[in-house]
C-alpha positions, 0 to 999 in steps of 0.5 A: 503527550499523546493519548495511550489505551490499554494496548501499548506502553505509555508515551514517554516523549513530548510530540508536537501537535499531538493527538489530544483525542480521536475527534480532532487532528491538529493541520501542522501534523500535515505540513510542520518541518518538526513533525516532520523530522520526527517522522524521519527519526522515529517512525521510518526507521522503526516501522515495517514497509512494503519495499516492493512486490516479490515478482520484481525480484524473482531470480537469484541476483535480482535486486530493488531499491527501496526509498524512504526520506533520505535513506536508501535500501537494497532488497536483493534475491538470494542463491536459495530464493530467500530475501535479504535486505541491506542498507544501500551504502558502500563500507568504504566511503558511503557510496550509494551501491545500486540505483533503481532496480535490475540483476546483479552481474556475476552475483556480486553488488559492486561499488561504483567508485573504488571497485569494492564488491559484495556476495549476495549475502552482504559480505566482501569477497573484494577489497581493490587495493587491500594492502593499502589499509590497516588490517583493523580497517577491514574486519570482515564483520567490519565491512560486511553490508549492514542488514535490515530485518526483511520477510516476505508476506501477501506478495510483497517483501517488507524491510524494518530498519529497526534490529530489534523490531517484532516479526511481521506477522505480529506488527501487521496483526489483525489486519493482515488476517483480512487480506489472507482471506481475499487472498492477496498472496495470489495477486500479481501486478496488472499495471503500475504507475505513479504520481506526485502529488503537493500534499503530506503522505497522510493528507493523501492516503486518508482520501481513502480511509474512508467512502463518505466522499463518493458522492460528492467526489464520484457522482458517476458511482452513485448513479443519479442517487446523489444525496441519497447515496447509500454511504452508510451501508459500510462499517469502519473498523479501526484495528490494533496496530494503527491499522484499518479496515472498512467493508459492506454491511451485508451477507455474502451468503445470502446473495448480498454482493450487490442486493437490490440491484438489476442487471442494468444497474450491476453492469453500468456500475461494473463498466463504470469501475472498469473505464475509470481506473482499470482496477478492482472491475477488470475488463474480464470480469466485466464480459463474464458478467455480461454474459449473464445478462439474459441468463438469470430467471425472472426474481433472481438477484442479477448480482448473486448470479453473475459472481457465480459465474465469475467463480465458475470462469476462474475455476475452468480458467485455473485462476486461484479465486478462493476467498472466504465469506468474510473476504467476500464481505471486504470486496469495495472496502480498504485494508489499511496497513499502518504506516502507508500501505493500502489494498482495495479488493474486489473480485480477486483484483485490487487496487493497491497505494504505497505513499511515501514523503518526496524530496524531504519535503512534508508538502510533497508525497510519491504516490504509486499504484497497483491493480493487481489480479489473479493469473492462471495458475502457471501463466503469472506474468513476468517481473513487472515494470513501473509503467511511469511518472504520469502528471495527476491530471494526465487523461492519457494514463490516469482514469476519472476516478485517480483524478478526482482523488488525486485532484480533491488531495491537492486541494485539501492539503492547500486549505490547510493552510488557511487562517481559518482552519486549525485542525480536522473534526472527524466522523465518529462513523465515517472517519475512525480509520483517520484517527486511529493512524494518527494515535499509533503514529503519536506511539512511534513519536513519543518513543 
């Protein structure tokens, strides 16, 4: 049985490897074909996903496919700019409807293999060769594509398989809050690729759950500290819902971005940031901080100023940077959205994941990512493309800092199978965000 708190029901069906407490994470959660079934059964079909971007849907007619183990589901625009989503099966015999992403000609979502054709809004205008069915063969409400529960939320558009899930707002809660105050509904697509990788889903996006492996991971990041890295400068917040968040012990009201640090210093780290993965620090924000190099009086904070003068580019360049204090507070750390969702601001960027299982194999995951910005207002991008599939250790497409995440995943999902390793012992400061993804995931598994 897995651990329960006040917050939701007790569990009332028996997981395998069960979470028995927040210190200890069983290894066959991570490789285990039961487990892994139970995850298709009931925590996919149950659970809010981000399906995809909005802007990859702007127009009437346009549509994406959204995949998740062996189910299939099309997220399509509608004639009055609202979303609708449906399972991606033909009413007939089963077949799959549309593939990939793209617009729907003329309006219709058309069956590849007997020509039958839907509006939009999931119901039949077109059934070739109806008079050769029984009449209750083809009820309207019969044939009508099946919905799933769709909205729309942070420049995203999530599905829920489940018809009796709770809103959104309310299964993201408190979580979602944070992102709003970064305002990640102002964010577009930079760039957009992805990768897979030999690990579970969950070995992959816990590599970022927490910033204990800087030092040893990203040595460049710590800028000669080594051992002496400053790791406990951020706080772990474990949140209702499996969700998490992590962020900077400090005040952004009182110069405190960046405290203690040069000009030298905030710079080498900006570029850093900037050549190792093109997200988070963007090159823009890079010349505008150069720009304050020998701006800044003799004693004043480097940091302080020059992300004034990043608001004061914005603000003239009609870019949407407004975040409250307390987003400020969360630019470097992590927004977690149970179940795979992740979203690292900083500076009005991010750096997104979306991880899901590959292949219908617990071993492997599809890992894509996002750096998203903010645009002029007016000047947002068009309908974003996925760059590509780029292998983990492709030098030409990933930056070091991808690479050594995606290398380290790797690595630990094959020590997991070691005779000598039975489960994870977590930091109770570091890792909490780990631990509390796993209860709440128990919570879908245990019914």
């Amino acid at each position: 049985m897995a651990i329960t708190d006040d917050r939701r029901p007790v569990a009332t069906r028996d997981v395998p490897y069960a979470m028995r407490d927040r210190l200890h994470v069983p290894r066959e959660r991570y490789y285990d074909r039961e487990f892994f079934e139970l995850e298709k059964e009931h925590l996919w079909p149950r659970v809010w996903q981000m399906a995809c971007r909005a802007e990859e849907i702007p127009r009437p007619g346009d549509f994406v496919e959204y995949e998740i183990c062996d189910q299939s589901i099309l997220v399509v625009r509608q004639p009055d700019g609202s979303v609708k989503a449906f399972h991606n099966a033909c009413r007939h015999r089963a077949t799959q409807l549309c593939k990939g992403s793209g617009r729907l000609p003329g309006g219709q979502i058309v069956c590849p293999f007997h020509g039958w054709r839907w509006n939009l809004d999931g119901t039949n205008s077109f059934v070739y060769g109806a008079d050769g069915f029984a009449p209750e063969s083809l009820r309207p409400d019969d044939i009508r594509l099946v919905e799933c529960k769709v909205e729309e939320w942070g420049a995203c558009v999530w599905v829920n398989m489940d018809p009796g899930a709770r809103p959104l707002r309310e299964a993201l809660a408190p979580a979602a809050d944070a992102l709003d105050a970064v305002g990640a509904e102002n964010m577009r697509v930079w760039w957009w690729k992805e990768t897979i990788l030999n690990a579970n889903w969950k070995t992959a996006q816990e590599a970022f759950h927490e910033g204990y492996h800087v030092m040893s991971t990203h040595p460049q990041l710590t800028f000669g500290q080594g051992e002496d890295y400053p790791y406990s400068n951020v706080e772990y917040i474990p949140l209702e819902n499996g969700h998490g968040r992590f962020l900077g012990r400090f005040d952004p009201t009182a110069g405190g971005i960046s405290q203690g640090r040069g000009a030298e210093a905030f710079l080498s780290r900006s570029q850093t940031l900037w050549e190792g993965q093109d997200a988070m620090t963007l090159e823009r924000d890079l010349h505008v901080f150069r720009g304050m190099r020998n701006r800044v009086p003799p004693g004043e904070d480097f940091a302080t100023a020059a992300i004034k003068a990043l608001f004061d580019y914005a603000e003239g360049a009609g870019i949407p940077l407004r975040p409250t204090p307390e987003g400020m507070r969360m630019w470097g750390g992590e927004v977690f959205l149970f179940p795979n969702f992740i979203v690292i601001p900083q500076f009005g960027n991010a750096l997104s994941y979306r991880i899901r299982p590959h292949n219908d194999d617990p071993e492997w995951c599809r890992f894509e990512v996002w750096s998203l910005t903010m645009y002029p207002e007016g000047e947002e991008p068009g309908r974003p493309k996925l760059k590509g599939r780029f292998a983990a250790d492709d030098t030409e497409n990933w930056g070091l800092i991808p690479r050594q995440d995606f290398s380290n995943i790797e690595r630990q999902q094959r020590g997991l199978h070691s005779r000598s390793f039975r489960q994870h012992r977590l930091a109770t400061e570091w890792e909490p965000i780990i631990s509390n993804m796993h209860v709440e995931l128990d919570r879908y598994l245990a019914g």
